[in-house]
N, C-alpha and C positions, 0 to 999 in steps of 0.2 A: 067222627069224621076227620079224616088229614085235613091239614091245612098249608097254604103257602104264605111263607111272612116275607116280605122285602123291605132290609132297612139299610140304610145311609151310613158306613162305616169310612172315614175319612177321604180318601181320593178313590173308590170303590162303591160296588152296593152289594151287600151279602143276601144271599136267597138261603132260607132255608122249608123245609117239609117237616112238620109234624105231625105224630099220631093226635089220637083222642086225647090223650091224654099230657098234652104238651109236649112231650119227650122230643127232642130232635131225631128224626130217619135220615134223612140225608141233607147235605148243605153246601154251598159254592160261592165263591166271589165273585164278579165279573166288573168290568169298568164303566157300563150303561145300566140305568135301570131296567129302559127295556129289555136289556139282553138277560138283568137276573131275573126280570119277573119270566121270560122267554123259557129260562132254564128251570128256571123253578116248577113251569107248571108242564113241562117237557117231563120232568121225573115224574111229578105227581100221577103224572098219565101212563108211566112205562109201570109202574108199582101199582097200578089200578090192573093194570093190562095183564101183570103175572099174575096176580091173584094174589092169598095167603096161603103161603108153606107151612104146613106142619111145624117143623124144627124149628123155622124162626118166628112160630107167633109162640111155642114155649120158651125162646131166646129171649120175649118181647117181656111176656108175661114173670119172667125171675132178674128182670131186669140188666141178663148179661150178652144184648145183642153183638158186640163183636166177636166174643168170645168161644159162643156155639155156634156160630154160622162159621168162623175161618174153625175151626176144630174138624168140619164135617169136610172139608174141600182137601182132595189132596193136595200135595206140597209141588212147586214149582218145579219143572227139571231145570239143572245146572249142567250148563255147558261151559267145559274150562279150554283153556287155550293148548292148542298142538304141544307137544314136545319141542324141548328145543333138538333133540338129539334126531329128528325125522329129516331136519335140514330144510333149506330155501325152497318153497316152489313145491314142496309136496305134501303141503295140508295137513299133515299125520298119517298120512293114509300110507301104508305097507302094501306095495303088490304081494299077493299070494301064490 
């Protein structure tokens, strides 16, 4: 059964989600209790709500959950900045 812990970390309160097994799933700081226990069981409920994935309950089970779950996503696009040589006021963009 997950669980949600809320504890007193100096001028904060840290929420965390754990599996059956103790492991940390996901965790957060916020500046009121209320708001970590709020967020705490906010996740708890959205990770209910997706179910168990394939991929990431053998991620779970060999113990390398970030590792196979960001391996399977593709990679970000990168957008870099115009040219300088397109000049003021024209985006990059070449009429055709």
């Amino acid at each position: 059964m997950k669980d949600v812990t809320v504890t007193k970390r100096r001028r904060s309160w840290e929420w965390r989600v754990t599996d059956e097994n103790g492991r940390p799933i996901m965790g957060g700081r916020e500046r009121s209790r209320l708001a970590a226990r709020y967020q705490g069981y906010r996740t708890l409920f959205m990770l209910l709500a997706i179910g168990p994935r394939p991929h990431e309950m053998q991620a779970l089970r060999g113990g390398r959950i970030g590792q196979t779950v960001a391996r399977d996503r593709p990679h970000p696009v990168v957008r870099t900045a115009p040219s300088a040589s397109a000049g003021p006021g024209s985006d990059g963009f070449a009429p055709e």
